[in-house]
N, C-alpha and C positions, 0 to 999 in steps of 0.2 A: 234747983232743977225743977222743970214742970214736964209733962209730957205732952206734946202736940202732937198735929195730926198735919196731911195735906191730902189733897183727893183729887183725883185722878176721873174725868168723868167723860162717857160719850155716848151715843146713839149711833154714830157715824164708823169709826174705827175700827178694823178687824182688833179681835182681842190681842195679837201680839202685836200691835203698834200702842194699844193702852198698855201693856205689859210693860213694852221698852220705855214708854215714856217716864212711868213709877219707877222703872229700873234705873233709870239713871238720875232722875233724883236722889232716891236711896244712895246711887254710888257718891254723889257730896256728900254726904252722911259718913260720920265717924262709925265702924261698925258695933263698936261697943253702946253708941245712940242708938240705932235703929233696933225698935222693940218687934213691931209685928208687919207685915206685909198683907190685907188681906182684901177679898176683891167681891164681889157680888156681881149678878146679871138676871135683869128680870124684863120681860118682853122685849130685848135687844137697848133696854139704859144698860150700861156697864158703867159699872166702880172700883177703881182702884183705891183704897185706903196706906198710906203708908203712915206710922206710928212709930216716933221718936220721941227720946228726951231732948230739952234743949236748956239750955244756962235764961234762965227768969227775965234778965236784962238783957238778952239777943233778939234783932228786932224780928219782928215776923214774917214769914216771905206772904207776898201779897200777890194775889190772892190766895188764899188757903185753898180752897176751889177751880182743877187747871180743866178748863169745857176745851176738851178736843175734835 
């Protein structure tokens, strides 16, 4: 197991449209995988961070990085 990440990112999006979009990523997610959910905003970039385990040999979703 390693732990990953995916990110969630925008200038544009109200924050509950970047919110739902991590959210429903996360819900693929086994909930036992999903470690932290965590989000930043600094002069209107917003970040959604979501932070999982995943099995070493699973491939990686592409891009780790979703520009909304």
């Amino acid at each position: 197991m390693e732990v990953r990440f995916r990110l969630f990112r925008t200038s544009q999006l109200l924050w509950e449209d970047l919110m739902q979009r991590a959210a429903e990523f996360a819900s693929t997610l086994r909930p036992e995988d999903v470690i932290n959910i965590s989000h930043s905003c600094d002069s209107g970039d917003s970040v959604v961070a979501v932070w999982y385990w995943a099995d070493i040999k699973a491939p990686q979703f592409d891009p780790r990085t979703v520009f909304c």
